[in-house]
PQR file of N, CA, C, O and H, with PARSE charges and radii, in Angstrom:
ATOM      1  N   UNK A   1      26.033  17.797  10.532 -0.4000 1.5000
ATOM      2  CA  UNK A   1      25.973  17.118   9.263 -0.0000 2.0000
ATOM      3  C   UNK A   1      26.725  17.963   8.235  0.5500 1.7000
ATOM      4  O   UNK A   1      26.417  19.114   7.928 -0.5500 1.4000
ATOM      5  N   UNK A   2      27.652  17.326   7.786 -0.4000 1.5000
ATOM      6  CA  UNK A   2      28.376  18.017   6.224 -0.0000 2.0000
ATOM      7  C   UNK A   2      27.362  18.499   5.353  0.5500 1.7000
ATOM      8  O   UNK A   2      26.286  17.917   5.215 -0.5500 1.4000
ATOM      9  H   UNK A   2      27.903  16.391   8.035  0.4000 1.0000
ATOM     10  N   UNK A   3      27.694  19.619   4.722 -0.4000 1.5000
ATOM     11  CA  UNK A   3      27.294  20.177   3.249 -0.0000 2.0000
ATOM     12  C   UNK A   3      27.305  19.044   2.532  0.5500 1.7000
ATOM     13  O   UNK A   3      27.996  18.032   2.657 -0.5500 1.4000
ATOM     14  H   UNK A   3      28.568  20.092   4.834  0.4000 1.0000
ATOM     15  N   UNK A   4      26.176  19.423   1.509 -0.4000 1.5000
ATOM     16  CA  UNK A   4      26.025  18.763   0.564 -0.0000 2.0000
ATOM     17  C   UNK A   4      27.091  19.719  -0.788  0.5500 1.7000
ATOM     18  O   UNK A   4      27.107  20.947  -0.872 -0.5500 1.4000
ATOM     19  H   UNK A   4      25.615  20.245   1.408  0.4000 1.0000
ATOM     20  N   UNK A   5      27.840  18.816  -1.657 -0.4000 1.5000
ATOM     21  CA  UNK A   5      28.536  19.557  -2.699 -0.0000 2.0000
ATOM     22  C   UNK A   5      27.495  20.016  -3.640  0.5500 1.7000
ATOM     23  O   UNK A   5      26.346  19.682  -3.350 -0.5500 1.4000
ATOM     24  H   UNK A   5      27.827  17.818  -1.589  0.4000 1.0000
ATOM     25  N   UNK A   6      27.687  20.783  -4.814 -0.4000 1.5000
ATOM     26  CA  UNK A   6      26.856  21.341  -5.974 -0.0000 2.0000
ATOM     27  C   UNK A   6      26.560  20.074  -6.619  0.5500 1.7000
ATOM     28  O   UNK A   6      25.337  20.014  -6.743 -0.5500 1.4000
ATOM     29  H   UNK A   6      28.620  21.055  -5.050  0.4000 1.0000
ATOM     30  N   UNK A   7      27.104  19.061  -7.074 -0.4000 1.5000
ATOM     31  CA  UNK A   7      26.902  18.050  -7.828 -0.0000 2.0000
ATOM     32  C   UNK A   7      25.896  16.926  -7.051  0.5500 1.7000
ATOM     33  O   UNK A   7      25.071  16.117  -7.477 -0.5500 1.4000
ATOM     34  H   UNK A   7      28.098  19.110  -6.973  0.4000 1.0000
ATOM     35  N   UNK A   8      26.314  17.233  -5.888 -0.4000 1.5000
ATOM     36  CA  UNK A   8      25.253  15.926  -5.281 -0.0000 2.0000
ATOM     37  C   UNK A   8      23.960  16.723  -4.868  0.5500 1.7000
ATOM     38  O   UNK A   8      23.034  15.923  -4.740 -0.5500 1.4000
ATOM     39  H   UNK A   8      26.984  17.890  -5.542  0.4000 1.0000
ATOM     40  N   UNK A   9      23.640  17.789  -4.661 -0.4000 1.5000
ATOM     41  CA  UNK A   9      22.705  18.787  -4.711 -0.0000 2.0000
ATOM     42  C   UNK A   9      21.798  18.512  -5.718  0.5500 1.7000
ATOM     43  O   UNK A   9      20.627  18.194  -5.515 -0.5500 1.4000
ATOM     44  H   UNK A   9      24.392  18.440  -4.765  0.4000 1.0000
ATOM     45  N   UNK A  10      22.403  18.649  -6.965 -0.4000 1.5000
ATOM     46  CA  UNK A  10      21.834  18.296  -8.176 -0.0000 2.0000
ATOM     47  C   UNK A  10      21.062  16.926  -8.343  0.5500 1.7000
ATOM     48  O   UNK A  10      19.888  16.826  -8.699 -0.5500 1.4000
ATOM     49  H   UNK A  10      23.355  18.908  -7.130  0.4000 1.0000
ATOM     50  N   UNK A  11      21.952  15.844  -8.014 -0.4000 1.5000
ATOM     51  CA  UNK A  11      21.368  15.005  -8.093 -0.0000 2.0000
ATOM     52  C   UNK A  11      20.534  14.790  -7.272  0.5500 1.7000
ATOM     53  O   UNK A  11      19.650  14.210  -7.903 -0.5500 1.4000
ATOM     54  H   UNK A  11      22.906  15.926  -7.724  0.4000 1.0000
ATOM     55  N   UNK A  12      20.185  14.888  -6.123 -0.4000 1.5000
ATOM     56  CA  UNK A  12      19.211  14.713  -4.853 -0.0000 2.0000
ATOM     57  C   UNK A  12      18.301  15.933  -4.681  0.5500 1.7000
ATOM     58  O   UNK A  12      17.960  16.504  -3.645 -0.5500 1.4000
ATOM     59  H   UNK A  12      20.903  15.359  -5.611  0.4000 1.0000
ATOM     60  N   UNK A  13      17.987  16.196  -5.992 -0.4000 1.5000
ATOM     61  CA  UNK A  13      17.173  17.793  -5.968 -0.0000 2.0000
ATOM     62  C   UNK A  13      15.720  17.065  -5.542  0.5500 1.7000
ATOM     63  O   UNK A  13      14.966  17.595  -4.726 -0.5500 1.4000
ATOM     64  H   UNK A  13      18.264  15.732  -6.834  0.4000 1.0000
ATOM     65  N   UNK A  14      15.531  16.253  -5.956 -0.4000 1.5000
ATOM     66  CA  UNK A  14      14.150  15.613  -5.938 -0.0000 2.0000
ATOM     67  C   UNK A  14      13.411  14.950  -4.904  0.5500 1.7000
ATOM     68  O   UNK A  14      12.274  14.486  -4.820 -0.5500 1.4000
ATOM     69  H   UNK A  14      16.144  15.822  -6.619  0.4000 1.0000
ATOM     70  N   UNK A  15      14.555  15.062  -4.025 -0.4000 1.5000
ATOM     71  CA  UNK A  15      14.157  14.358  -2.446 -0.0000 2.0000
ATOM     72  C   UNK A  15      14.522  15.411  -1.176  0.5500 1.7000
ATOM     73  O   UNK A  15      14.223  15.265   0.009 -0.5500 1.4000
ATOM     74  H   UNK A  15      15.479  15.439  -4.093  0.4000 1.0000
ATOM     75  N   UNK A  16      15.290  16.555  -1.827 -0.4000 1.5000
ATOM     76  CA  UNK A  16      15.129  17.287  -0.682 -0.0000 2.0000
ATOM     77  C   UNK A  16      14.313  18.650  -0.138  0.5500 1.7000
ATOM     78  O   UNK A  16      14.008  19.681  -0.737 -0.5500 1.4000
ATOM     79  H   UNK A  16      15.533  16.674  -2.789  0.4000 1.0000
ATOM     80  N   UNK A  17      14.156  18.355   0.820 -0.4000 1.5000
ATOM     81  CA  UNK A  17      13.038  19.243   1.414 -0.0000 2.0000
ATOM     82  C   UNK A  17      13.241  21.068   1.709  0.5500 1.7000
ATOM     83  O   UNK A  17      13.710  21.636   0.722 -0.5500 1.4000
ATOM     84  H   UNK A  17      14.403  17.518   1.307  0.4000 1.0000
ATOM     85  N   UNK A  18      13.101  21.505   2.281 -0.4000 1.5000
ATOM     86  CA  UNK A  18      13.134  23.454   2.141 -0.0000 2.0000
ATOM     87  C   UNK A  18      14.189  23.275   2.946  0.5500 1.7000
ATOM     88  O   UNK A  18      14.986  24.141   2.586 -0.5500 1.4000
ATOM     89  H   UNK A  18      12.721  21.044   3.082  0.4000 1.0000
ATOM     90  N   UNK A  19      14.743  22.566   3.965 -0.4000 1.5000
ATOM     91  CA  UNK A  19      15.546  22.462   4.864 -0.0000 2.0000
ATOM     92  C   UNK A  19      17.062  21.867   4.774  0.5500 1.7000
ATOM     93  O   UNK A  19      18.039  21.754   5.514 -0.5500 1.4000
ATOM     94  H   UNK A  19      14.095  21.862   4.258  0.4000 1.0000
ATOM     95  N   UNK A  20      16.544  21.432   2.918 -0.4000 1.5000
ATOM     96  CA  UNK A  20      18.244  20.886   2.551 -0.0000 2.0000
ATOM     97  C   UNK A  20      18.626  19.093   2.675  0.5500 1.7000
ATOM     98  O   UNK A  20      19.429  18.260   2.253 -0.5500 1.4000
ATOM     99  H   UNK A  20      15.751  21.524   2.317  0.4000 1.0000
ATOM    100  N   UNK A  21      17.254  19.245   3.692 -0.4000 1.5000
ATOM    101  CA  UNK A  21      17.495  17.116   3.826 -0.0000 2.0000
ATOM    102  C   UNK A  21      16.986  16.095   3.066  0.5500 1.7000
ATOM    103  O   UNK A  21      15.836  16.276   2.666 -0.5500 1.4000
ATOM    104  H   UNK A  21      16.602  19.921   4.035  0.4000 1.0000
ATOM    105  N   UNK A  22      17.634  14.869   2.697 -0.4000 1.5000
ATOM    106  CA  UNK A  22      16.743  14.086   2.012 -0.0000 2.0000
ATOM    107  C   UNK A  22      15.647  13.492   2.923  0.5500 1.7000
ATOM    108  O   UNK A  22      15.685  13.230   4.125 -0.5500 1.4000
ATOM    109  H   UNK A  22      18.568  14.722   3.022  0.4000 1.0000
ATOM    110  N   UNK A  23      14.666  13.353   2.020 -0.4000 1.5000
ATOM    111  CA  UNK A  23      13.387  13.247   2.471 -0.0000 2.0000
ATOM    112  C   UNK A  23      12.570  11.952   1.231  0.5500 1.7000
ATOM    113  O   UNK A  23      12.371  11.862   0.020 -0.5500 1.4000
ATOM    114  H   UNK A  23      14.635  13.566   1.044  0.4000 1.0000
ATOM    115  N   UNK A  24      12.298  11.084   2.581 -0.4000 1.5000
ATOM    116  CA  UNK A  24      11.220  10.163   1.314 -0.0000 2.0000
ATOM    117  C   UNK A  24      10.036   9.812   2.002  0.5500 1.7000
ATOM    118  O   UNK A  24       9.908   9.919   3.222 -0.5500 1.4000
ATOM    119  H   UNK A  24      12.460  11.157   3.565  0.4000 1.0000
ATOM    120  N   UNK A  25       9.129   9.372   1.189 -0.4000 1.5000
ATOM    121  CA  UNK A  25       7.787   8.879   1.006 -0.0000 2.0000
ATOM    122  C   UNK A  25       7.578   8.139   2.651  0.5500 1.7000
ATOM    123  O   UNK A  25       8.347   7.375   3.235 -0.5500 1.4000
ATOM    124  H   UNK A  25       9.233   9.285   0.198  0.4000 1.0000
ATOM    125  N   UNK A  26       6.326   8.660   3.076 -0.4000 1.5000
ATOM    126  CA  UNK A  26       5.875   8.327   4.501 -0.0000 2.0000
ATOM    127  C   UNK A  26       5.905   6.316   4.232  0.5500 1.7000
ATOM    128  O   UNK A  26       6.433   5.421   4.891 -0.5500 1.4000
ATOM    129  H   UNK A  26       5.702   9.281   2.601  0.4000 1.0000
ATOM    130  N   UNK A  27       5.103   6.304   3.015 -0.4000 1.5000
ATOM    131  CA  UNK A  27       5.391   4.689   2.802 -0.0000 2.0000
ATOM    132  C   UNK A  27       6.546   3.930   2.826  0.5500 1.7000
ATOM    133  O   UNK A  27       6.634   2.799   3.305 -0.5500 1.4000
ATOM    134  H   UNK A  27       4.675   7.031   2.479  0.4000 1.0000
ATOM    135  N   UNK A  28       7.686   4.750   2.153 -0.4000 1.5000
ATOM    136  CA  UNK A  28       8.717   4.026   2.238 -0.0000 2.0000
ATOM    137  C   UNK A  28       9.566   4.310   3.341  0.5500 1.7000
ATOM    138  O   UNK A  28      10.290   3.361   3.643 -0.5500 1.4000
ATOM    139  H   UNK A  28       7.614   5.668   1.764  0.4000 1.0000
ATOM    140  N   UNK A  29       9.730   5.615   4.224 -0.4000 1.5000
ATOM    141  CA  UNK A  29      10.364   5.786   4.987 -0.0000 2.0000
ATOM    142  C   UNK A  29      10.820   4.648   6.111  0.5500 1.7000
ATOM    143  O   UNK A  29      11.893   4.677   6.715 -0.5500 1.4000
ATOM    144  H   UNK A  29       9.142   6.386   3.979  0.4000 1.0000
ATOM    145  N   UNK A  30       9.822   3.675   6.264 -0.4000 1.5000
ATOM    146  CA  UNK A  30      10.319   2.850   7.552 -0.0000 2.0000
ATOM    147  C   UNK A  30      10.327   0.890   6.754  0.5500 1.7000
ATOM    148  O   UNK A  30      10.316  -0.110   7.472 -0.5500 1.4000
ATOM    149  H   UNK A  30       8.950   3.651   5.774  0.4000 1.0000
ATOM    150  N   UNK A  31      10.341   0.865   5.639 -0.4000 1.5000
ATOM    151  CA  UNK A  31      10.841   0.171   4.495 -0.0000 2.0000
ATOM    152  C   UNK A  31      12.027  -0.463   4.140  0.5500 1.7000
ATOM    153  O   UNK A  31      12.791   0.168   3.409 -0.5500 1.4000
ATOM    154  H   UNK A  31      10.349   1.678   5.056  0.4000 1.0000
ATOM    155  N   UNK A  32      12.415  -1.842   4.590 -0.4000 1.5000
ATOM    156  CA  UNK A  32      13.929  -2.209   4.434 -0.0000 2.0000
ATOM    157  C   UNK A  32      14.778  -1.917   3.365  0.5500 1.7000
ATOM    158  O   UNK A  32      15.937  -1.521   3.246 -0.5500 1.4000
ATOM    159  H   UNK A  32      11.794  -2.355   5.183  0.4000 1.0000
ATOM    160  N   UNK A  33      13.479  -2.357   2.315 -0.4000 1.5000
ATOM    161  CA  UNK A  33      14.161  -2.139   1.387 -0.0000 2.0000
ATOM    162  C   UNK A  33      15.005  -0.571   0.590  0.5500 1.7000
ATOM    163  O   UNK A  33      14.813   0.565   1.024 -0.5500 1.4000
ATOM    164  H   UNK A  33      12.537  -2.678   2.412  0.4000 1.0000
ATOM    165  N   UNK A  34      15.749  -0.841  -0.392 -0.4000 1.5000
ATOM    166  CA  UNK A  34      16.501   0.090  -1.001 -0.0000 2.0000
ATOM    167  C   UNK A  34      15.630   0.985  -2.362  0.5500 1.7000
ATOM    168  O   UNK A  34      16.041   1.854  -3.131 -0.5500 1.4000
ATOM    169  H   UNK A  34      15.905  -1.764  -0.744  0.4000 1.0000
ATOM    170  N   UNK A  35      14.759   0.553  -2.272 -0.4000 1.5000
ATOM    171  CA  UNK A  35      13.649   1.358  -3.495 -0.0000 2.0000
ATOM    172  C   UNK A  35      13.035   2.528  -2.936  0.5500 1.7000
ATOM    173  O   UNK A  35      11.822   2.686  -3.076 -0.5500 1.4000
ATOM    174  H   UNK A  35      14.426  -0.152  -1.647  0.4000 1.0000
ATOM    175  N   UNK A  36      13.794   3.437  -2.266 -0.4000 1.5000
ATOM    176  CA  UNK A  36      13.092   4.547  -1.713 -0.0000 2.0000
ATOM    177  C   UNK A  36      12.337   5.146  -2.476  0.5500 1.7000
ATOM    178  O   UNK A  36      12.667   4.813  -3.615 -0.5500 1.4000
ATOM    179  H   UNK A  36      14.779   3.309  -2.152  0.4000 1.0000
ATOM    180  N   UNK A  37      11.297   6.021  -2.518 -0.4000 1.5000
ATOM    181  CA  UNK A  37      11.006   6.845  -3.304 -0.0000 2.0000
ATOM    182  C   UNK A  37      10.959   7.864  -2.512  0.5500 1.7000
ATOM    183  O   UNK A  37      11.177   7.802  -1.301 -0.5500 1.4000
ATOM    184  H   UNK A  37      11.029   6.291  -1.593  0.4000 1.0000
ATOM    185  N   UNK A  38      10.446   9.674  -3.632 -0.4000 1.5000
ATOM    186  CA  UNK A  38      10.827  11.042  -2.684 -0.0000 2.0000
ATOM    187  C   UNK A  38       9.330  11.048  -2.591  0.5500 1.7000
ATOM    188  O   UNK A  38       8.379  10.554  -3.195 -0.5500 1.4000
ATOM    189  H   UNK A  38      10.269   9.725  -4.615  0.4000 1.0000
ATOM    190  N   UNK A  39       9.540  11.794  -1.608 -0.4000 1.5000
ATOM    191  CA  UNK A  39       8.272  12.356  -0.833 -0.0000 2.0000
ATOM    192  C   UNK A  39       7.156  13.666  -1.487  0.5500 1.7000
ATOM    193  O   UNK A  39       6.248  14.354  -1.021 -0.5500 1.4000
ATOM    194  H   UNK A  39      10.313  12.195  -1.117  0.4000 1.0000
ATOM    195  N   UNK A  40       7.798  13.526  -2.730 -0.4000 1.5000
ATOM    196  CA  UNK A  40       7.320  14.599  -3.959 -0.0000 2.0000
ATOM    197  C   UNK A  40       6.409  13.882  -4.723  0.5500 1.7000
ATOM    198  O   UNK A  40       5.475  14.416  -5.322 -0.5500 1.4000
ATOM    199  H   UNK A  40       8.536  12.967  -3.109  0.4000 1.0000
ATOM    200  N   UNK A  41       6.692  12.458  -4.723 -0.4000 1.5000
ATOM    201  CA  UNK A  41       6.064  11.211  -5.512 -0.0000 2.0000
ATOM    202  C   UNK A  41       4.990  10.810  -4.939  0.5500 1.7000
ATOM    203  O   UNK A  41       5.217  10.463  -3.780 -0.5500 1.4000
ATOM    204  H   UNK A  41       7.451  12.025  -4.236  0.4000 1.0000
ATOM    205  N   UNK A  42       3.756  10.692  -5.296 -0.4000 1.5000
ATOM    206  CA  UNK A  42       2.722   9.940  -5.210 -0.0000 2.0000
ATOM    207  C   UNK A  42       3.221   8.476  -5.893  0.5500 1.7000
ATOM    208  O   UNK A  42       3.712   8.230  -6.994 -0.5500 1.4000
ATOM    209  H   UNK A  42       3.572  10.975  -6.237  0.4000 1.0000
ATOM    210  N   UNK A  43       2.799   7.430  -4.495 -0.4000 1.5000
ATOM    211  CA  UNK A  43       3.089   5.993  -4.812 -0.0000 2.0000
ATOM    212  C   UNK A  43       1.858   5.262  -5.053  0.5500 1.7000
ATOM    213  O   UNK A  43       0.938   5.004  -4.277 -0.5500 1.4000
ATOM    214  H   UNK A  43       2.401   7.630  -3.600  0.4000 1.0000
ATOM    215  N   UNK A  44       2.096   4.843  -6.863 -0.4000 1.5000
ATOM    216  CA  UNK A  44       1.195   4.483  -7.190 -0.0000 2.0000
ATOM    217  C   UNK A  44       1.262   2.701  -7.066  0.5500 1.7000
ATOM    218  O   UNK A  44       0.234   2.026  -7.018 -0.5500 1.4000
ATOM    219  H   UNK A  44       2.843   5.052  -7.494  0.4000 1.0000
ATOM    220  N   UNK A  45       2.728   2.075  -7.025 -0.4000 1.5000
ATOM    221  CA  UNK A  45       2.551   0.753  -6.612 -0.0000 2.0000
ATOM    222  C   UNK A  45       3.898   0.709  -6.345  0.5500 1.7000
ATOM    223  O   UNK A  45       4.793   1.299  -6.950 -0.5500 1.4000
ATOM    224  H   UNK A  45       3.564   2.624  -7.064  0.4000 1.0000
ATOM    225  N   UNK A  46       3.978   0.027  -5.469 -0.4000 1.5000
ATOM    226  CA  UNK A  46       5.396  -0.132  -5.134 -0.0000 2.0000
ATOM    227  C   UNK A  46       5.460  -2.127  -4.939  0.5500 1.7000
ATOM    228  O   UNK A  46       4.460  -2.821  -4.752 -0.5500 1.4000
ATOM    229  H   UNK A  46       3.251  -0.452  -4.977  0.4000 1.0000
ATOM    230  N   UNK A  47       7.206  -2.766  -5.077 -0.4000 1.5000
ATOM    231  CA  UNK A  47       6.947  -4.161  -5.361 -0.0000 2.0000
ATOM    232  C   UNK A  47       6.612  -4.477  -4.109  0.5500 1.7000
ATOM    233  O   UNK A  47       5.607  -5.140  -3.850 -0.5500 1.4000
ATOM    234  H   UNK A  47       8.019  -2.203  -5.228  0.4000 1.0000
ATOM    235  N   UNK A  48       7.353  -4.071  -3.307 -0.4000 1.5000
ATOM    236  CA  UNK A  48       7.567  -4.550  -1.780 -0.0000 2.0000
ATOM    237  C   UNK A  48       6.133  -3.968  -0.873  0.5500 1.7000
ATOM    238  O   UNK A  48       5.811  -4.676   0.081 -0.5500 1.4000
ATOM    239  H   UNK A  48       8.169  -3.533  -3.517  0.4000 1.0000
ATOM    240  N   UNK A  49       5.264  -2.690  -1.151 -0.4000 1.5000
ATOM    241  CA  UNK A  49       4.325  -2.611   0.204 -0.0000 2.0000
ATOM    242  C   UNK A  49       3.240  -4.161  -0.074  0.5500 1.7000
ATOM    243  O   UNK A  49       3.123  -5.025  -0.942 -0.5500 1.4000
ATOM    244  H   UNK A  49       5.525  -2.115  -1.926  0.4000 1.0000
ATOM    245  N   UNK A  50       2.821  -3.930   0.813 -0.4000 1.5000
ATOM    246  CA  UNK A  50       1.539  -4.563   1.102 -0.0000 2.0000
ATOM    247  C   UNK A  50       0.713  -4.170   2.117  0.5500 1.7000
ATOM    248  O   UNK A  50       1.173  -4.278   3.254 -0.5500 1.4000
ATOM    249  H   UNK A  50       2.916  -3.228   1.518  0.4000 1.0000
ATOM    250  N   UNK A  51      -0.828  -3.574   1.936 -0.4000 1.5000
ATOM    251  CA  UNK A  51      -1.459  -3.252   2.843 -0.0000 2.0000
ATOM    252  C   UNK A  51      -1.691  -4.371   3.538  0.5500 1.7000
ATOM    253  O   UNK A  51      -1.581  -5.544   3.183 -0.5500 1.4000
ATOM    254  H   UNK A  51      -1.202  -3.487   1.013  0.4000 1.0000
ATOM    255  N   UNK A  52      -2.233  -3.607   5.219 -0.4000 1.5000
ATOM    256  CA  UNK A  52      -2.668  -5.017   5.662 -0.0000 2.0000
ATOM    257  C   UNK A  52      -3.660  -5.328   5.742  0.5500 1.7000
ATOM    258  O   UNK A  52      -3.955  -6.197   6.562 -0.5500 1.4000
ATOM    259  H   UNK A  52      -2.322  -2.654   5.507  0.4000 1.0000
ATOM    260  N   UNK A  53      -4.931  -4.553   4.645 -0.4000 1.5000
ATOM    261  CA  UNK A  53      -6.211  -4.576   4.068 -0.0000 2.0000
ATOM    262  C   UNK A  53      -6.590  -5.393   3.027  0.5500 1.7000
ATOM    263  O   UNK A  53      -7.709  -5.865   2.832 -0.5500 1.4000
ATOM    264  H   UNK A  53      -4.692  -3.847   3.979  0.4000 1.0000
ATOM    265  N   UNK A  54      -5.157  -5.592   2.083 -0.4000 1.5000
ATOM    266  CA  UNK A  54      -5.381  -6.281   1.013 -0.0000 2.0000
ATOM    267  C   UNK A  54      -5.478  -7.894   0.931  0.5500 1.7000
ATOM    268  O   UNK A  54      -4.667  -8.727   1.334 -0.5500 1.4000
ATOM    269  H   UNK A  54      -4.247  -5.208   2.242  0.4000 1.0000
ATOM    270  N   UNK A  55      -6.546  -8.050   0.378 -0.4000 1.5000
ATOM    271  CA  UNK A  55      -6.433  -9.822   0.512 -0.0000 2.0000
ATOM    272  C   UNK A  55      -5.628 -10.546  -1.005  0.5500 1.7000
ATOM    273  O   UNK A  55      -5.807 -10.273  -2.192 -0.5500 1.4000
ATOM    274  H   UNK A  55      -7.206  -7.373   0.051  0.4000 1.0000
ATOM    275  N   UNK A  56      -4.912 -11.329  -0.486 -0.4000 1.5000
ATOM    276  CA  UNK A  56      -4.343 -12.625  -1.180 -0.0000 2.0000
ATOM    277  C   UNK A  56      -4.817 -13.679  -2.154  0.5500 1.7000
ATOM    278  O   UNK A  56      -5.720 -14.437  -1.800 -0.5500 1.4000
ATOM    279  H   UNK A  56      -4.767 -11.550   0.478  0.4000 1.0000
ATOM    280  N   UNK A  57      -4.267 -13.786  -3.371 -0.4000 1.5000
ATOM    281  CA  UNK A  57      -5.350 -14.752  -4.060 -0.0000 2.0000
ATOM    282  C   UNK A  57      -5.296 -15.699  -3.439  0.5500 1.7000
ATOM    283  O   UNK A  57      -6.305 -16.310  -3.792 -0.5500 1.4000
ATOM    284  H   UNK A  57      -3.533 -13.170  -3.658  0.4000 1.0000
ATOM    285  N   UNK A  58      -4.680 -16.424  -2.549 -0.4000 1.5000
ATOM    286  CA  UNK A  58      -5.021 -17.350  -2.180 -0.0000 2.0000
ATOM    287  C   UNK A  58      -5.999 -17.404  -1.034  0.5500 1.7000
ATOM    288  O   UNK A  58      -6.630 -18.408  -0.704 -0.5500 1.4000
ATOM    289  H   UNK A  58      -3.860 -15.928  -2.262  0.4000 1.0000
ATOM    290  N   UNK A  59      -6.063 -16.105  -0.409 -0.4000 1.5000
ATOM    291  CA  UNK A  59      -7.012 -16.339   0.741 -0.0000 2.0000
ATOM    292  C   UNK A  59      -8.648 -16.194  -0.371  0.5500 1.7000
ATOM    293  O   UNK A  59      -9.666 -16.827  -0.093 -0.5500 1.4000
ATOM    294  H   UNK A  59      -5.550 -15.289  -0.678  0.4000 1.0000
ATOM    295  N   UNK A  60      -8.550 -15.353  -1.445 -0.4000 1.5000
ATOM    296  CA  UNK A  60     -10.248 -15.354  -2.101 -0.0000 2.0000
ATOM    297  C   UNK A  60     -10.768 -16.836  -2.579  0.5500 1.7000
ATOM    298  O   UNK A  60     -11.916 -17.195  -2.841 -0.5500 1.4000
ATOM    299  H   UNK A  60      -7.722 -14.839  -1.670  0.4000 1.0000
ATOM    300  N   UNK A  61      -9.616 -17.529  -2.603 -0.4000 1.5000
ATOM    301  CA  UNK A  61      -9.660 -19.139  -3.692 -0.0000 2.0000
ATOM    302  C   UNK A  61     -10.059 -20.163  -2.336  0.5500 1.7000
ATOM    303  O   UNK A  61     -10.420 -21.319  -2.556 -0.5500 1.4000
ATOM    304  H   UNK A  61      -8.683 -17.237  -2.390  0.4000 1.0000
ATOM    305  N   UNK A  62      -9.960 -19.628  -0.917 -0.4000 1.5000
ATOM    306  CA  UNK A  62     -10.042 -20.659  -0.088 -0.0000 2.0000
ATOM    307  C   UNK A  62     -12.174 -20.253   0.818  0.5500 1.7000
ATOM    308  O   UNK A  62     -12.594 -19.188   1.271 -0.5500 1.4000
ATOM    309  H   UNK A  62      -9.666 -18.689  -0.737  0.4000 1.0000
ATOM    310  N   UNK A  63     -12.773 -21.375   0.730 -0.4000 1.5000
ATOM    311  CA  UNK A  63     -14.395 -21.144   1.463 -0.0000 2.0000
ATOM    312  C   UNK A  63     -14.236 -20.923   2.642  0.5500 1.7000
ATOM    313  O   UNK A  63     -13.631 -21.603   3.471 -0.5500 1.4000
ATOM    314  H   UNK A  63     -12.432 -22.240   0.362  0.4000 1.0000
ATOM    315  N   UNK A  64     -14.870 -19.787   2.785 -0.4000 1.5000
ATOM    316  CA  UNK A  64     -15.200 -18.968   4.025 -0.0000 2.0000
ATOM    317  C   UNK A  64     -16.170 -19.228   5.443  0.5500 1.7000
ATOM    318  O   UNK A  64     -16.134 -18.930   6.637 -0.5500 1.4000
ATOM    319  H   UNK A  64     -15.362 -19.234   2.112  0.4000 1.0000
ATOM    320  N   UNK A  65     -16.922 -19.869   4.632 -0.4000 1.5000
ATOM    321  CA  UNK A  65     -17.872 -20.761   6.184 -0.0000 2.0000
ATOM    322  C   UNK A  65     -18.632 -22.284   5.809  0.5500 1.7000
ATOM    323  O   UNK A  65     -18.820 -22.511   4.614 -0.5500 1.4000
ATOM    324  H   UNK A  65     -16.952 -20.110   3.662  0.4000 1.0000
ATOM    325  N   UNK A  66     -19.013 -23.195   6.700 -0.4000 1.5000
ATOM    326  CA  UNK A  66     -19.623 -23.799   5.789 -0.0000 2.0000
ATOM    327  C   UNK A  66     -20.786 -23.820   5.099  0.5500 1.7000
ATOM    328  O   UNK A  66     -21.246 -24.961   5.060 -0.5500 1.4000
ATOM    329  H   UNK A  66     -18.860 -23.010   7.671  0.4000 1.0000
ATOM    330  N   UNK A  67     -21.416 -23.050   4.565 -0.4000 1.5000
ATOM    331  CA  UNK A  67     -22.242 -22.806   3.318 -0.0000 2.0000
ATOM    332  C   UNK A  67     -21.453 -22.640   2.238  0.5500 1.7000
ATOM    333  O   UNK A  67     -21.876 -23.417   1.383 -0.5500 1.4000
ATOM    334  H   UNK A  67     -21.042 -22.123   4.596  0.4000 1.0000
ATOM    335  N   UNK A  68     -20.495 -22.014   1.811 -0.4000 1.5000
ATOM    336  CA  UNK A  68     -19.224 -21.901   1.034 -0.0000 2.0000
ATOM    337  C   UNK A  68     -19.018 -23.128   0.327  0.5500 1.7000
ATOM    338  O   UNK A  68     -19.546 -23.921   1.107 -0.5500 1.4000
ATOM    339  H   UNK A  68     -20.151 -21.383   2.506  0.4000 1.0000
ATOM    340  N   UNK A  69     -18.620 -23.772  -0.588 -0.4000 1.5000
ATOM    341  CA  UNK A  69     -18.138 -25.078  -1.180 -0.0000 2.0000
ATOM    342  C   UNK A  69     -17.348 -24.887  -2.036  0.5500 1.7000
ATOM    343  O   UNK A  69     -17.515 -24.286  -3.097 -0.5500 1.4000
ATOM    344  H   UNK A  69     -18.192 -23.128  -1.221  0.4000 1.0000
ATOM    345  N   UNK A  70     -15.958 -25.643  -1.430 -0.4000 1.5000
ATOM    346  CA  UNK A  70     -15.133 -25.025  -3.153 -0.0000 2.0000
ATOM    347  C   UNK A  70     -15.337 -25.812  -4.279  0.5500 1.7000
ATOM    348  O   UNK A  70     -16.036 -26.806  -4.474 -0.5500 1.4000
ATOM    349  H   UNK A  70     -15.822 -26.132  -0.569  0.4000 1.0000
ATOM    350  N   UNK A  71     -14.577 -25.162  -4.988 -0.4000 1.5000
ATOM    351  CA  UNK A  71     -15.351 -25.334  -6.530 -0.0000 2.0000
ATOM    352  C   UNK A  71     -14.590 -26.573  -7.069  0.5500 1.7000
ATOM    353  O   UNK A  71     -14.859 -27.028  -8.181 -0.5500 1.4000
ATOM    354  H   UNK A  71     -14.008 -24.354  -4.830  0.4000 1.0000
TER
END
């Protein structure tokens, strides 16, 4: 792998690791998208994750068994 120049050093100070490489966020690392963040960053929301814990307003708006009745 090529050197990094002084100027791009600079700019990528924030993502690279003791080893000289860029480095990002375990969340975003395997992430299509182009919104990387560094691995220095605590991700407090990002547009694109979604756990696969989190429920959907539409799944809370829909009755769950029949005792349930929607509204």
């Amino acid at each position: 792998m090529p050197r990094m120049s002084k100027s791009r050093k600079l700019e990528w100070s924030f993502f690279l690791n003791d080893r000289g490489r860029i480095t990002f966020n375990a969340l975003c690392r395997k992430c299509v998208h182009d919104c990387k963040q560094s691995f220095r960053a605590v991700v407090i929301e990002c547009p694109h994750y979604r756990s696969k814990r989190a429920k959907t307003e539409h799944d809370v708006s829909l009755p769950r068994g029949p005792t349930d009745k929607p509204p």
